[in-house]
DONUDO-492754 format. One record per atom (N, C-alpha, C): x, y, z; atom name; residue number from 1. Coordinates in Angstrom, 3 decimals. Layout:
BEGIN
X	Y	Z	at	i
X	Y	Z	CA	NUM
...
END
This chain:
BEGIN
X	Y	Z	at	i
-83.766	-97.291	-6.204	N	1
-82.906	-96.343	-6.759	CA	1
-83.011	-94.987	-6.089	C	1
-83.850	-94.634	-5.473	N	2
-84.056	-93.501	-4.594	CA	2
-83.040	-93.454	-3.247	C	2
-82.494	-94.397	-2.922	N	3
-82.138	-94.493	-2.226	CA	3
-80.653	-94.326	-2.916	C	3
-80.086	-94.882	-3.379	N	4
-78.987	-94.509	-3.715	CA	4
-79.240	-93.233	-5.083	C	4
-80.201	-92.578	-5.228	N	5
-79.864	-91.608	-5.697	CA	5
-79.534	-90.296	-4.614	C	5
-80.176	-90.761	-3.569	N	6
-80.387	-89.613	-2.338	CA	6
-79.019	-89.565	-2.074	C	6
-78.706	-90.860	-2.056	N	7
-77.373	-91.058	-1.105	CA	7
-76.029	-90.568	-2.294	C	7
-76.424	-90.588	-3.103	N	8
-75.407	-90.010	-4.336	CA	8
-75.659	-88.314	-3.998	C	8
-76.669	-87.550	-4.300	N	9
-76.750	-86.353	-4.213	CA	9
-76.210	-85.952	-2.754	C	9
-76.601	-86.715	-1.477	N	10
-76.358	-86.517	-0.289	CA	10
-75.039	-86.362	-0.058	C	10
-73.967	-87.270	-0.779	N	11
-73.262	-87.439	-1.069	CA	11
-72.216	-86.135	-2.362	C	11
-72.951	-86.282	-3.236	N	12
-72.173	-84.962	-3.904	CA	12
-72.529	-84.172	-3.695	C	12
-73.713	-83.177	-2.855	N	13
-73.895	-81.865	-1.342	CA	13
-72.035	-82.079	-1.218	C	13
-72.037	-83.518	-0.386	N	14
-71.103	-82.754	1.247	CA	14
-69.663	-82.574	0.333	C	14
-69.782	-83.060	-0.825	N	15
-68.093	-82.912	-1.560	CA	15
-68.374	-81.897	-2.064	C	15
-69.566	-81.292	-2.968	N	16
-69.535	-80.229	-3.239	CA	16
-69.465	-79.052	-2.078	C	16
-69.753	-79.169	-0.911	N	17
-69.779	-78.019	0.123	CA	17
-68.669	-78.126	0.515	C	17
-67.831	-79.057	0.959	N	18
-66.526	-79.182	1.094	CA	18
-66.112	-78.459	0.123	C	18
-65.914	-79.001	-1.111	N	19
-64.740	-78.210	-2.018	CA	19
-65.029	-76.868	-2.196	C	19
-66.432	-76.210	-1.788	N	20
-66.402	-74.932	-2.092	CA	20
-65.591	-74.181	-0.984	C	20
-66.130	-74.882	0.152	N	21
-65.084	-74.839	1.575	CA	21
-63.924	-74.392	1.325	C	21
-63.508	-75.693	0.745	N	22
-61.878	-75.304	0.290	CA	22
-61.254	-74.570	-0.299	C	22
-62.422	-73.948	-1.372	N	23
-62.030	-73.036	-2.669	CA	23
-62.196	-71.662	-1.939	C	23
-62.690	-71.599	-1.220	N	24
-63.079	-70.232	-0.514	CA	24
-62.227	-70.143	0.316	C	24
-61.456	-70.933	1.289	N	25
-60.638	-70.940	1.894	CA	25
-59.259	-70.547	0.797	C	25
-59.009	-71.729	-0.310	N	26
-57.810	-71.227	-0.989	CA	26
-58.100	-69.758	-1.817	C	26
-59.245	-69.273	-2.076	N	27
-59.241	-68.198	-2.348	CA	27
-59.076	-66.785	-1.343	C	27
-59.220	-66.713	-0.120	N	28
-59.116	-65.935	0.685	CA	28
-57.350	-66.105	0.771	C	28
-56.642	-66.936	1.114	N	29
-55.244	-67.357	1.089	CA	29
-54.594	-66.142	-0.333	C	29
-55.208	-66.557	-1.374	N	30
-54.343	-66.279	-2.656	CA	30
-55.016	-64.829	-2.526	C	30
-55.884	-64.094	-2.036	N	31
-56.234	-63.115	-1.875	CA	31
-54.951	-62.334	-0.715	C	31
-54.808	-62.901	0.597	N	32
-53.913	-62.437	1.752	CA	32
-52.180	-62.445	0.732	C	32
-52.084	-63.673	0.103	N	33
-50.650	-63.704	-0.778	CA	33
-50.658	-62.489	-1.380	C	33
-52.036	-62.314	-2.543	N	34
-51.480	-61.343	-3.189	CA	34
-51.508	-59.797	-2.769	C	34
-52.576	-59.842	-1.539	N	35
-52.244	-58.279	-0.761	CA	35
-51.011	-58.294	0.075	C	35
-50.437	-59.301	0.627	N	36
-49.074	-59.137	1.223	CA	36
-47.914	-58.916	0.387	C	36
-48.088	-59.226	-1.054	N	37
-46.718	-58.969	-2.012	CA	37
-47.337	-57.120	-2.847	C	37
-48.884	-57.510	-2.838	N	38
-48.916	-55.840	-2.993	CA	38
-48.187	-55.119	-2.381	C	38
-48.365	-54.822	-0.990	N	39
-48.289	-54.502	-0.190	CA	39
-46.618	-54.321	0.172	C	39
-45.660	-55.422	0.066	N	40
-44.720	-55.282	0.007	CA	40
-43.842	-54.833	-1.561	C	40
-44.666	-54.862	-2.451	N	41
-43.929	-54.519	-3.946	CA	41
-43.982	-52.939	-3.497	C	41
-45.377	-52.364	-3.165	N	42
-45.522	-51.337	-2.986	CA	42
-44.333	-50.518	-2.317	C	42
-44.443	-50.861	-0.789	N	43
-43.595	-50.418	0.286	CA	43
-42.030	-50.134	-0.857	C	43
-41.733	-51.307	-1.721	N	44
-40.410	-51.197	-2.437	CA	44
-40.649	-50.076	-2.856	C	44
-41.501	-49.968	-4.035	N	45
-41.593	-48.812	-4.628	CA	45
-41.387	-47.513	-4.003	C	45
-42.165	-47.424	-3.518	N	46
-42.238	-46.273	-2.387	CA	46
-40.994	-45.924	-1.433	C	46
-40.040	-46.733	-1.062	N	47
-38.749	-46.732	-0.887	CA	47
-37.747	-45.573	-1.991	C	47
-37.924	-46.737	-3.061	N	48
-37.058	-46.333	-4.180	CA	48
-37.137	-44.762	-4.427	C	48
-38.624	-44.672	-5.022	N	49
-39.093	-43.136	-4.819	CA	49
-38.639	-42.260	-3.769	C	49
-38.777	-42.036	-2.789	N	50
-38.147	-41.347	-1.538	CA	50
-37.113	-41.589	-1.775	C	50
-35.984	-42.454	-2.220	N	51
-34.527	-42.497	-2.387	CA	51
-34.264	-41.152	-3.199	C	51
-35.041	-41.819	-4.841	N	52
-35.012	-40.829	-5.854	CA	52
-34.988	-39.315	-5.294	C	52
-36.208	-38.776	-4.162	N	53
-36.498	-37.810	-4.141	CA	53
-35.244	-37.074	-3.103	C	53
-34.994	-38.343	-1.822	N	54
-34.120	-37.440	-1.685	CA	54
-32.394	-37.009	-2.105	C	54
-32.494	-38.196	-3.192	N	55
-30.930	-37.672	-3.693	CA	55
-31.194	-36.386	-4.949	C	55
-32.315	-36.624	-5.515	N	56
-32.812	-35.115	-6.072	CA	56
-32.445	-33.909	-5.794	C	56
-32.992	-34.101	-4.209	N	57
-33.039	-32.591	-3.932	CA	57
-31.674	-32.318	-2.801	C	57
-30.897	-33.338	-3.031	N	58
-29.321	-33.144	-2.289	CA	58
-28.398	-32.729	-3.350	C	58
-28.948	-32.983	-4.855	N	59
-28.262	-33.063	-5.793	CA	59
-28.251	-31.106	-6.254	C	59
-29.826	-30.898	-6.010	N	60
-30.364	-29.906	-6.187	CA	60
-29.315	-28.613	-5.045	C	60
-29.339	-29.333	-3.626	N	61
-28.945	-28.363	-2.993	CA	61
-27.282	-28.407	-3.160	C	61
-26.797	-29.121	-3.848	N	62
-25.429	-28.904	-4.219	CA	62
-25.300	-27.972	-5.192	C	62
-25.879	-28.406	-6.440	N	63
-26.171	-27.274	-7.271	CA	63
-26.531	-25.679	-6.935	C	63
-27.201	-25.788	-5.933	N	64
-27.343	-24.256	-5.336	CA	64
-26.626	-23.653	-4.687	C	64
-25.484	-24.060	-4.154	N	65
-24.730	-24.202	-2.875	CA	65
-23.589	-23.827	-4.314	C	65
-23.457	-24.354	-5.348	N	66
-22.150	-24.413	-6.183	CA	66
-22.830	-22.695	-7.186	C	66
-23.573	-22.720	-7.195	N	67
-24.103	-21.005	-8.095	CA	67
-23.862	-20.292	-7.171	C	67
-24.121	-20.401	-5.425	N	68
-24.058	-18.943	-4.782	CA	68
-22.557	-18.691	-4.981	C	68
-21.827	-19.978	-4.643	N	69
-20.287	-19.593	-4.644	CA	69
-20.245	-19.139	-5.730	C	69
-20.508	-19.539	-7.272	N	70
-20.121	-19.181	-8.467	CA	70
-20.475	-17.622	-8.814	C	70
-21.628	-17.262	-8.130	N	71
-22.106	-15.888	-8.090	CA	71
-21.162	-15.026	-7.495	C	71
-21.185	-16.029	-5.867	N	72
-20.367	-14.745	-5.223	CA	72
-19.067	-14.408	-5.803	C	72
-18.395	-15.543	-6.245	N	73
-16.948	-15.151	-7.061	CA	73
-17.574	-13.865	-8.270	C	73
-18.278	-14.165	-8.691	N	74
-18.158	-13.370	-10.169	CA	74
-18.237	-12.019	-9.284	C	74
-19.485	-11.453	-8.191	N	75
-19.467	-10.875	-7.791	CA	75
-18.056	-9.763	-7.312	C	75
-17.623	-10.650	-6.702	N	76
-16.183	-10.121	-5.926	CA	76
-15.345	-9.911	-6.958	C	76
-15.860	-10.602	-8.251	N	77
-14.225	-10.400	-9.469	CA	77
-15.015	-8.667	-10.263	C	77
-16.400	-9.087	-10.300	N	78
-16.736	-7.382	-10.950	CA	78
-16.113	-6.331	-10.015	C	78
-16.617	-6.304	-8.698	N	79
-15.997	-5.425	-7.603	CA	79
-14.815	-5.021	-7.929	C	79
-13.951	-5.984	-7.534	N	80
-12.433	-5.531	-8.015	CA	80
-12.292	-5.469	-9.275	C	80
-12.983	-5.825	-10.343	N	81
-12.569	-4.810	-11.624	CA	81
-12.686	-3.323	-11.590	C	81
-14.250	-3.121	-10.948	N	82
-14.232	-1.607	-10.511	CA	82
-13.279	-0.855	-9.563	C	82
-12.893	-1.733	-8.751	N	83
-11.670	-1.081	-7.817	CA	83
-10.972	-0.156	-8.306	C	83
-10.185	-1.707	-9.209	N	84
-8.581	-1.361	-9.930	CA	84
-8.972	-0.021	-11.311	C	84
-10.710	-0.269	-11.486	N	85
-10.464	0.651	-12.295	CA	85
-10.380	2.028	-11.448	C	85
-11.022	2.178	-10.309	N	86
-10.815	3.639	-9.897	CA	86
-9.366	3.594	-9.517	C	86
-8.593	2.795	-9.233	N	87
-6.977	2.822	-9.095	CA	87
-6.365	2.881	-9.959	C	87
-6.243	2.372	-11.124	N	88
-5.873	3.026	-12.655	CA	88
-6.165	4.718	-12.926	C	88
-7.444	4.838	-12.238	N	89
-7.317	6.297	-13.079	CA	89
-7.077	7.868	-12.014	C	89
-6.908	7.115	-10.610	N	90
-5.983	8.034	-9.410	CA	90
-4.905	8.008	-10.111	C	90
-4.086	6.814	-10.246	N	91
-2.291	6.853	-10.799	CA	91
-2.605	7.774	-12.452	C	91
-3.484	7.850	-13.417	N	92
-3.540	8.851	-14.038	CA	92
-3.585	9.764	-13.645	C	92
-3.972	10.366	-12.636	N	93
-4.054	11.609	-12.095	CA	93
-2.923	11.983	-11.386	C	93
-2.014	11.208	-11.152	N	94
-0.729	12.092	-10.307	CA	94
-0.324	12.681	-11.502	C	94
-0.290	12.960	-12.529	N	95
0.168	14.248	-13.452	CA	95
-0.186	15.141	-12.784	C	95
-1.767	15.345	-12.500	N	96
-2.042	16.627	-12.202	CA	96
-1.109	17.358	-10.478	C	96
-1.577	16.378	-9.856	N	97
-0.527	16.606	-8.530	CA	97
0.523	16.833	-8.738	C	97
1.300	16.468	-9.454	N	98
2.871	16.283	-9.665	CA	98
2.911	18.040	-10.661	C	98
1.928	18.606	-11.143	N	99
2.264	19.642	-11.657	CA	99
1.213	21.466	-10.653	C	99
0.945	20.699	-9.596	N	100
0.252	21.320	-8.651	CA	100
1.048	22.069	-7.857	C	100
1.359	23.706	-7.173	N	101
2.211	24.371	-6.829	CA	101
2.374	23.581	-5.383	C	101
1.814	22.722	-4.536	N	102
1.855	22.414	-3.490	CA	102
2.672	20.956	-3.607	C	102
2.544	20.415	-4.940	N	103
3.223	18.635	-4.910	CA	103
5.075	19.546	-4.543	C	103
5.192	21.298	-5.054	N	104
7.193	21.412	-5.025	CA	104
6.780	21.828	-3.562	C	104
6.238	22.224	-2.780	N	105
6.644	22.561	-1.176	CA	105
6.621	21.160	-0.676	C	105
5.839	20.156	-0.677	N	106
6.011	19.022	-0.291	CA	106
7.349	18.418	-0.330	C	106
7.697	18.235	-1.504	N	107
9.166	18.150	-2.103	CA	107
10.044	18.699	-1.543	C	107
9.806	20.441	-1.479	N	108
11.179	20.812	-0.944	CA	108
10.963	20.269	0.653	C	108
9.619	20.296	1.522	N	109
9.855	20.113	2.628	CA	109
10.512	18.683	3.043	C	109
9.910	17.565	2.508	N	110
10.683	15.961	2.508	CA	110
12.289	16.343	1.989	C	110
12.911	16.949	1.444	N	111
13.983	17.091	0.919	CA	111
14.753	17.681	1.882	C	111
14.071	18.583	2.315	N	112
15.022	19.138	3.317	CA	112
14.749	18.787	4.996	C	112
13.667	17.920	5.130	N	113
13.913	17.171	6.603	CA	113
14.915	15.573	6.152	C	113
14.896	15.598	5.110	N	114
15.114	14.352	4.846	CA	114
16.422	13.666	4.370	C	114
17.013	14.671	3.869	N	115
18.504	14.672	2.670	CA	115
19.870	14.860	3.409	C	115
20.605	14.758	3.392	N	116
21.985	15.222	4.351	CA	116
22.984	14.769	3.332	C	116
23.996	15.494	3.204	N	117
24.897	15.799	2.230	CA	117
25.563	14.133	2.330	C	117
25.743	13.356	0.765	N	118
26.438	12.531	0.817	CA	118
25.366	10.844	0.315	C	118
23.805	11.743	0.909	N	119
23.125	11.011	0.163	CA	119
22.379	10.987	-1.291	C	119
21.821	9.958	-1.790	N	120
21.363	9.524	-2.919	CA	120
20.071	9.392	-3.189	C	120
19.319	11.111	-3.925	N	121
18.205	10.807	-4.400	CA	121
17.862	10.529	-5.612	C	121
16.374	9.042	-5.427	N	122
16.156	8.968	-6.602	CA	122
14.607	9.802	-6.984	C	122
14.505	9.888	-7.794	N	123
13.335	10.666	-8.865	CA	123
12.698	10.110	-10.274	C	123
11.940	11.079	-10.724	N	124
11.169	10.727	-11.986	CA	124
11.872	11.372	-13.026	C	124
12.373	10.855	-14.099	N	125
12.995	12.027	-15.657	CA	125
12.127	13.641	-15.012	C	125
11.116	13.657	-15.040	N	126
9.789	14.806	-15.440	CA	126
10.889	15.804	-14.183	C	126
10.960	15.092	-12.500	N	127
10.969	15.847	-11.398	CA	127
12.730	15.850	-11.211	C	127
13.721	15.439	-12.011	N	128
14.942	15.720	-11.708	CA	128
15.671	17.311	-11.816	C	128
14.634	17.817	-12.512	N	129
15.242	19.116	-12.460	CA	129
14.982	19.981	-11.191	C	129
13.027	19.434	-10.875	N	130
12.970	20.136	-9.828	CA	130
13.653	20.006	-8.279	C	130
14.026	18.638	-8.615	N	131
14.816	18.194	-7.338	CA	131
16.456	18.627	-7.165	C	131
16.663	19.186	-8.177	N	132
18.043	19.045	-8.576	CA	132
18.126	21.062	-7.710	C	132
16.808	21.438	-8.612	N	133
17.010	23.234	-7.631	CA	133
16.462	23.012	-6.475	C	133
16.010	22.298	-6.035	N	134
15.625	22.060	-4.271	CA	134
17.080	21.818	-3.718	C	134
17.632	21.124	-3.681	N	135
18.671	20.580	-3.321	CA	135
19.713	21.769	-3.568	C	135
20.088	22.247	-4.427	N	136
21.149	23.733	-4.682	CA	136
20.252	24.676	-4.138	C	136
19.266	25.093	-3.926	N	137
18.635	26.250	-3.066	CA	137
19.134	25.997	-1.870	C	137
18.714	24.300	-0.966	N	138
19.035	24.168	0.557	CA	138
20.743	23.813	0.591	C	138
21.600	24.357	-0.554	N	139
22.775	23.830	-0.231	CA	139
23.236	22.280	0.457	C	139
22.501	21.683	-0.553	N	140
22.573	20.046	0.365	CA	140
23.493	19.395	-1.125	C	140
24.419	18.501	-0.554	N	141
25.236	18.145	-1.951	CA	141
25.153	16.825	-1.571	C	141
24.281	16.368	-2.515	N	142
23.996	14.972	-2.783	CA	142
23.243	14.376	-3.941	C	142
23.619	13.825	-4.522	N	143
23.658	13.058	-5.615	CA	143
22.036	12.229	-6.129	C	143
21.417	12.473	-7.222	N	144
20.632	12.941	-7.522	CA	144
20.399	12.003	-8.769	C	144
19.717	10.679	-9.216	N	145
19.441	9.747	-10.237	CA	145
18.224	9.757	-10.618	C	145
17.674	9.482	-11.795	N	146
16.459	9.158	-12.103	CA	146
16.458	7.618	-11.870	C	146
14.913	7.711	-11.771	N	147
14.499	6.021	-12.015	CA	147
13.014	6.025	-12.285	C	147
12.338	4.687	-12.592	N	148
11.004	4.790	-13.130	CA	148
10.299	4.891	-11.999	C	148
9.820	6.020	-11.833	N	149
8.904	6.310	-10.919	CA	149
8.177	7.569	-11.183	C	149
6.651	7.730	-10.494	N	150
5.704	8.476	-11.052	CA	150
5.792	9.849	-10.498	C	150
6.380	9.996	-8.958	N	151
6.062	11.170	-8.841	CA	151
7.073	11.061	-7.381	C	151
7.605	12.422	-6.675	N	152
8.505	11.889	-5.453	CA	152
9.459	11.583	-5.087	C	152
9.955	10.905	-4.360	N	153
11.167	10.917	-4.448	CA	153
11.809	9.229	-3.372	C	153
12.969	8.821	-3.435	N	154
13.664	7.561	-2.561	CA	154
15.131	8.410	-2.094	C	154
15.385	8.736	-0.703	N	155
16.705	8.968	-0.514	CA	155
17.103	7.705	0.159	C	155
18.485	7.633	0.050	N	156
19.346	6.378	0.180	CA	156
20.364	7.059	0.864	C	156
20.435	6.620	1.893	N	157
21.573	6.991	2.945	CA	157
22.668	6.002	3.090	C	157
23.769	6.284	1.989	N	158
24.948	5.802	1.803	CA	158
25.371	5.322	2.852	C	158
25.486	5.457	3.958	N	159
26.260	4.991	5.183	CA	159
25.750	3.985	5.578	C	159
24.271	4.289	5.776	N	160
23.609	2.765	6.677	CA	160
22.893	2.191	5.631	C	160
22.423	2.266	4.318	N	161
22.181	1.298	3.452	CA	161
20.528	1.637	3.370	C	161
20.427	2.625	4.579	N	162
18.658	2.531	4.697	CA	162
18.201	3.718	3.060	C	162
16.466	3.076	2.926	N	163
16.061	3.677	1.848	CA	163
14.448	4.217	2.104	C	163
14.768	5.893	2.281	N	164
13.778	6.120	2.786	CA	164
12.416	6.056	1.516	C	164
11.356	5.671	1.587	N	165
10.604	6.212	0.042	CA	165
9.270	7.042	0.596	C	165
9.511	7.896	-0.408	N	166
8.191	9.201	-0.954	CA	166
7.977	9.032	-1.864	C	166
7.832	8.383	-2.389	N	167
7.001	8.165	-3.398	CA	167
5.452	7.935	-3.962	C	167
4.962	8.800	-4.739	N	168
3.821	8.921	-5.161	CA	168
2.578	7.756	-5.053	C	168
3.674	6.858	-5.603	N	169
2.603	5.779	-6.284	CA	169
2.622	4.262	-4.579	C	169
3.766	4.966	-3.697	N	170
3.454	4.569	-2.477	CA	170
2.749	4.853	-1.702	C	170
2.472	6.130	-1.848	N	171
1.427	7.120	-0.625	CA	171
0.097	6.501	-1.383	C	171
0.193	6.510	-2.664	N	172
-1.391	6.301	-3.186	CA	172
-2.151	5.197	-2.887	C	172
-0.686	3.758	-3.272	N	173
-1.504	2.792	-2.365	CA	173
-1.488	2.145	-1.255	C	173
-0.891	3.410	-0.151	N	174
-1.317	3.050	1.321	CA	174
-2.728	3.528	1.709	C	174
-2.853	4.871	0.844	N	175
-4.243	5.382	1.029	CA	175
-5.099	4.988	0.505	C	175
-5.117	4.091	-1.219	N	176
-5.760	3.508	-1.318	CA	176
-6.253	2.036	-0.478	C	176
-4.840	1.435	-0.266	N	177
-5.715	-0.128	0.749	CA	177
-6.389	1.097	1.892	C	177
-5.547	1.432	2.963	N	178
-6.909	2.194	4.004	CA	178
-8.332	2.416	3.504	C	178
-8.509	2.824	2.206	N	179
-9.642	3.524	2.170	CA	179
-10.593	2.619	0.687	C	179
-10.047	1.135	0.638	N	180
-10.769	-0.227	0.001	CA	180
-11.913	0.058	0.170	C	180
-12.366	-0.427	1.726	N	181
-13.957	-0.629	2.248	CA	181
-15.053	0.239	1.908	C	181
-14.206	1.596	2.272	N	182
-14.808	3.078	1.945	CA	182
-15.336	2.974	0.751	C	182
-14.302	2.687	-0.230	N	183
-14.761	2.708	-1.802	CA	183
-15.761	1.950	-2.309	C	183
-15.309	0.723	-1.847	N	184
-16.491	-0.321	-1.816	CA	184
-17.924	0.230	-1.937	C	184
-17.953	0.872	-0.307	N	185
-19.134	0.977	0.163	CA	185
-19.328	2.401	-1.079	C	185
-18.860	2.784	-1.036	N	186
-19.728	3.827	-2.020	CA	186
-20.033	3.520	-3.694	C	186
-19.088	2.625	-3.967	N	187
-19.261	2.049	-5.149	CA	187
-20.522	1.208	-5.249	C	187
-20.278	0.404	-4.418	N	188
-21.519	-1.082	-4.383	CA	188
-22.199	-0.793	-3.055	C	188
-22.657	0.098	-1.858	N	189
-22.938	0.384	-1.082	CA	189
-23.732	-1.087	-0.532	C	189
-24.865	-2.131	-0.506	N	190
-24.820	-2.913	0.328	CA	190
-25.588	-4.434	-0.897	C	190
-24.759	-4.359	-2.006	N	191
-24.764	-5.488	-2.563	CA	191
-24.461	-6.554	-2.377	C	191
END
């Protein structure tokens, strides 16, 4: 019995060393499987993430890109509120011009480079009288209407249809557009 007990143990050695063989072998395998699907679950992940991050921050720089514009508009709309307000309160002020001893030499001088008997000036209610003794001082006989206007005067030269204008609230805003930037800059100087 020694003999076939030897040969039994001798025997379950080489199956047992074998199968550990094997088990060590299929365990190194299921070890490489499961670091290669780590490994690749990972890489996914890590994909996805960097996707995430960079539509984040594209999303982000749209958003920033959509406030400067939204800023700069509001910006540019305060500006020109301040504009129009200093242009609202010049056109208040042609009263004072319009009652200034220099707004009637102006007057008479445009009136009398300007008028020739036969034409048609127009005026303000306030300045028809004064236009009316400009015109009988320079002996010029021409015809003489009100209309809504602030200060100055429109002659209309009956013959050729042309219409010259002096008018107040024209001079103001030629000088006002010229002198926008100017204002600007002193208003908001480098905002």
């Amino acid at each position: 019995m020694q003999v076939e007990e030897l040969f039994n143990r001798v025997v379950k050695e080489d199956l047992e060393d074998k199968a550990i063989s094997q088990l060590d072998k299929a365990l190194e395998q299921a070890k490489k499987i499961v670091e290669n699907n780590h490994r690749k679950i990972e890489a996914e992940y890590l994909e996805k993430v960097e996707q995430y991050i960079r539509k984040s921050k594209e999303e982000i720089e749209g958003e920033k890109a959509k406030l400067e514009v939204e800023n700069k508009r509001a910006i540019l709309s305060e500006k020109e509120f301040w504009i129009n307000k200093v242009y609202q309160e010049a056109l208040n002020m042609i009263n004072k011009v319009t009652s200034a001893p220099q707004y009637k030499e102006a007057m008479k001088g445009i009136l009398q480079r300007e008028v020739k008997s036969g034409n048609l000036v127009y005026c303000s209610k306030k300045d028809l009288d004064l236009v009316r003794s400009i015109l009988k001082g320079l002996d010029m006989n021409a015809e003489v209407q009100e209309t809504e206007m602030l200060g100055g005067v429109k002659v209309l030269d009956r013959r050729s249809g042309e219409i010259k204008d002096y008018s107040l609230k024209l001079f103001l805003d030629q000088v006002f557009d010229n002198m926008r930037g100017k204002l600007s800059d002193v208003l908001f100087g480098d905002i």
